[in-house]
RODRENGU-940546 format. One record per residue: residue in three letters; residue number from 1; x, y, z of N, C-alpha, C in turn. Coordinates in nm, 3 decimals. Layout:
  rest   nr   n.east  n.north     n.up  ca.east  ca.north    ca.up   c.east  c.north     c.up
   ALA  NUM        X        Y        Z        X         Y        Z        X        Y        Z
...
***
This chain:
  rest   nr   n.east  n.north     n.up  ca.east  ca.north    ca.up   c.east  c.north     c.up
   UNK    1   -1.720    1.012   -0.139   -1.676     1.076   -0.016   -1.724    1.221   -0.019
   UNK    2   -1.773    1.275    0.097   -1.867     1.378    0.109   -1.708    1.501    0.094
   UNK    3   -1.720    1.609    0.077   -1.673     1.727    0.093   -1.610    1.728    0.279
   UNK    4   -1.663    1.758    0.366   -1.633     1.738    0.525   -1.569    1.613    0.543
   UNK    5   -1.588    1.458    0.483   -1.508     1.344    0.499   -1.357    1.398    0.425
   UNK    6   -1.389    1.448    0.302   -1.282     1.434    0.229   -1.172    1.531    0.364
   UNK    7   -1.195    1.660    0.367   -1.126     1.778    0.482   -1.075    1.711    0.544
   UNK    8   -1.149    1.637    0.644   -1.113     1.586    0.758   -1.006    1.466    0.737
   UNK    9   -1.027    1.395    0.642   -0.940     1.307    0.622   -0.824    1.369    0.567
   UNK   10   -0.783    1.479    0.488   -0.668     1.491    0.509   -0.631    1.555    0.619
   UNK   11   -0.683    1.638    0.687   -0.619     1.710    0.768   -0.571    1.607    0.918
   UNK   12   -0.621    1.495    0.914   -0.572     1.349    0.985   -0.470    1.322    0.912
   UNK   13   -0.466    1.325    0.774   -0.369     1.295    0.741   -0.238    1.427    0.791
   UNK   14   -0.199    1.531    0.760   -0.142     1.625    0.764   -0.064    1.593    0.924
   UNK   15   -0.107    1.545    1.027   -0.085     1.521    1.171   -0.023    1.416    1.171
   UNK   16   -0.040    1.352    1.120    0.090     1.179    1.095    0.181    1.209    1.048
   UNK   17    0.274    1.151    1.122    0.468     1.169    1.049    0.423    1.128    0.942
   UNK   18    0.569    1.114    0.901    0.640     0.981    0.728    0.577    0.875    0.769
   UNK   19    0.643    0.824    0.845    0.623     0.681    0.893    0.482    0.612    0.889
   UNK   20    0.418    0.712    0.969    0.290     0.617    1.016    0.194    0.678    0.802
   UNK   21    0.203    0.746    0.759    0.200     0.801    0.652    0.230    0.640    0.531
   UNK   22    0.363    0.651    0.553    0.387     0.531    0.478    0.318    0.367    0.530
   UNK   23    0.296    0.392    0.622    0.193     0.257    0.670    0.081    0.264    0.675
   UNK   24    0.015    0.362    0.669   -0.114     0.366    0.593   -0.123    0.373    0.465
   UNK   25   -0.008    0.397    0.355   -0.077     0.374    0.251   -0.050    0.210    0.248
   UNK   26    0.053    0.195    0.258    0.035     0.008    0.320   -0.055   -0.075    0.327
   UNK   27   -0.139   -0.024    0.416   -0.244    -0.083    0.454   -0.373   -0.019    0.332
   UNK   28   -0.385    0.095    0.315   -0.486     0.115    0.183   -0.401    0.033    0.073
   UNK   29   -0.335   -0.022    0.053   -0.276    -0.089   -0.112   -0.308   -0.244   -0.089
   UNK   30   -0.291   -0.288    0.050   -0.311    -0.398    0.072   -0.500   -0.445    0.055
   UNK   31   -0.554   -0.324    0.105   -0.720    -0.311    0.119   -0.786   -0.341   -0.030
   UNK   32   -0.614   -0.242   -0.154   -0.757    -0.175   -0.298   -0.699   -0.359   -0.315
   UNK   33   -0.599   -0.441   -0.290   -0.596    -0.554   -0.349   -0.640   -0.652   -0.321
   UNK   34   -0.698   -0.672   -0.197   -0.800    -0.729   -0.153   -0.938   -0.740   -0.228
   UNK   35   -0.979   -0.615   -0.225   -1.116    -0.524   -0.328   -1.090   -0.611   -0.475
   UNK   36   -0.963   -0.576   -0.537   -1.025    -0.599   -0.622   -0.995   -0.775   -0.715
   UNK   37   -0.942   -0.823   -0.605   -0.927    -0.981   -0.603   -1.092   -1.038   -0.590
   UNK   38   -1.159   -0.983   -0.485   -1.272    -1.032   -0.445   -1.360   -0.987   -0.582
   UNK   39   -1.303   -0.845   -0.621   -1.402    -0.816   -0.809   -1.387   -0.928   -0.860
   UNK   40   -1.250   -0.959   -0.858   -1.225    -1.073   -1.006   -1.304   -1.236   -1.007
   UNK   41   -1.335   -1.243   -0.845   -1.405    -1.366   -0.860   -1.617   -1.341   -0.856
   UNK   42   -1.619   -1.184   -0.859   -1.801    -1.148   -0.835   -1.795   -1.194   -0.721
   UNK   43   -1.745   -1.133   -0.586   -1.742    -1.086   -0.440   -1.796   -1.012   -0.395
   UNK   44   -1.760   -0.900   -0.466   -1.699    -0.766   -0.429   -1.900   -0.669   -0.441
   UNK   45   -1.973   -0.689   -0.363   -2.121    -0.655   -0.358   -2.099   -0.476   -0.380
   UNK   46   -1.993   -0.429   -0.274   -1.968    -0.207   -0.318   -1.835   -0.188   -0.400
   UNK   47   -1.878   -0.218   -0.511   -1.750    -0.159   -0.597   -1.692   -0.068   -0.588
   UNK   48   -1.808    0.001   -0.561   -1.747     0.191   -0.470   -1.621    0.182   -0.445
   UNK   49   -1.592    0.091   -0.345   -1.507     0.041   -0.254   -1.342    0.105   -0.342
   UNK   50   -1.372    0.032   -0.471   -1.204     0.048   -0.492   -1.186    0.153   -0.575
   UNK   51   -1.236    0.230   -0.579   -1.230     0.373   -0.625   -1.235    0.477   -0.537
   UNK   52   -1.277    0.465   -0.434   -1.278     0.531   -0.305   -1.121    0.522   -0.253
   UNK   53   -1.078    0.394   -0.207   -0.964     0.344   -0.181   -0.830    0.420   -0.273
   UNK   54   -0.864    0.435   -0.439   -0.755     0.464   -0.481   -0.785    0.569   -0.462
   UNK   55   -0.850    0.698   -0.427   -0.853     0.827   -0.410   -0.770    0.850   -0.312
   UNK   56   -0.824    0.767   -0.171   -0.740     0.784   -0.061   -0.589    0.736   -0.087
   UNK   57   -0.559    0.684   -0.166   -0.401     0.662   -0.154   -0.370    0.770   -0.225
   UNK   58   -0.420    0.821   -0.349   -0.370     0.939   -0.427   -0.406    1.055   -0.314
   UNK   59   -0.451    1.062   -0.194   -0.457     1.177   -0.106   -0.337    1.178   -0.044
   UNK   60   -0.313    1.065   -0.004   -0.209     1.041    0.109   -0.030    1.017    0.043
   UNK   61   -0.059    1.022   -0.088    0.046     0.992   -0.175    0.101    1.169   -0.179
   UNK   62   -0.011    1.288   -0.175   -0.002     1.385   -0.210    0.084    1.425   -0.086
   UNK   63    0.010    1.386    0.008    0.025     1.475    0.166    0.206    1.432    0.201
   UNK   64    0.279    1.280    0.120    0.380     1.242    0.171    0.520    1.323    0.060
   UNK   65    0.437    1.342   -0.034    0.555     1.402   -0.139    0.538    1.577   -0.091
   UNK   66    0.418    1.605   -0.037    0.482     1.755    0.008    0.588    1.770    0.182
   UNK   67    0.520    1.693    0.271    0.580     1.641    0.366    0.739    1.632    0.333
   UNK   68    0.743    1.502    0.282    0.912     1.487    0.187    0.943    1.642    0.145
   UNK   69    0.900    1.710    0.054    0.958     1.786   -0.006    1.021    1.888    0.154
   UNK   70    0.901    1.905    0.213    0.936     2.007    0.348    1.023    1.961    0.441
   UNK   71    1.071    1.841    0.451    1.183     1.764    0.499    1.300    1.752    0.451
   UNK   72    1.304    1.799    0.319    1.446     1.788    0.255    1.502    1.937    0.149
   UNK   73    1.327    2.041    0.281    1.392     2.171    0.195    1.384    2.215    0.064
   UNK   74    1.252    2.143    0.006    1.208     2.116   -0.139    1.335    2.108   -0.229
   UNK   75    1.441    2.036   -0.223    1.546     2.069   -0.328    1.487    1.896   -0.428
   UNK   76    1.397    1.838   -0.407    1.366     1.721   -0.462    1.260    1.758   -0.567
   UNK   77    1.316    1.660   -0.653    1.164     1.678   -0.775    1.075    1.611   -0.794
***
């Protein structure tokens, strides 16, 4: 993921509630297990794929625990 993809994708991210937040990573967890079901049988032609995927959930994992924290007044650890 380029530098300008990476930006942009969080700052899409940053504009989504909790909610839609928590359903996209949903849908990326459902995607890396897809990915890497199709590895386990020699499918899977862009491996890229599921390393890309877990970045984006560790992005969006980031954007929901500061979110949370700013929702509950950072008193959470």
């Amino acid at each position: 993921m380029s530098m300008k993809a990476k930006v942009s994708f969080m700052k899409e991210l940053e504009d989504k509630s909790l909610k839609e937040l928590v359903q996209m990573r949903r849908e990326f967890q459902h995607e890396l297990h897809s990915y890497k079901m199709k590895n386990a049988i020699k499918g899977l032609k862009e491996t890229h794929k599921i390393g890309d995927t877990k970045v984006k959930i560790a992005r969006l994992n980031t954007v929901l625990t500061r979110k949370a924290k700013e929702k509950n007044g950072g008193n959470r650890k």
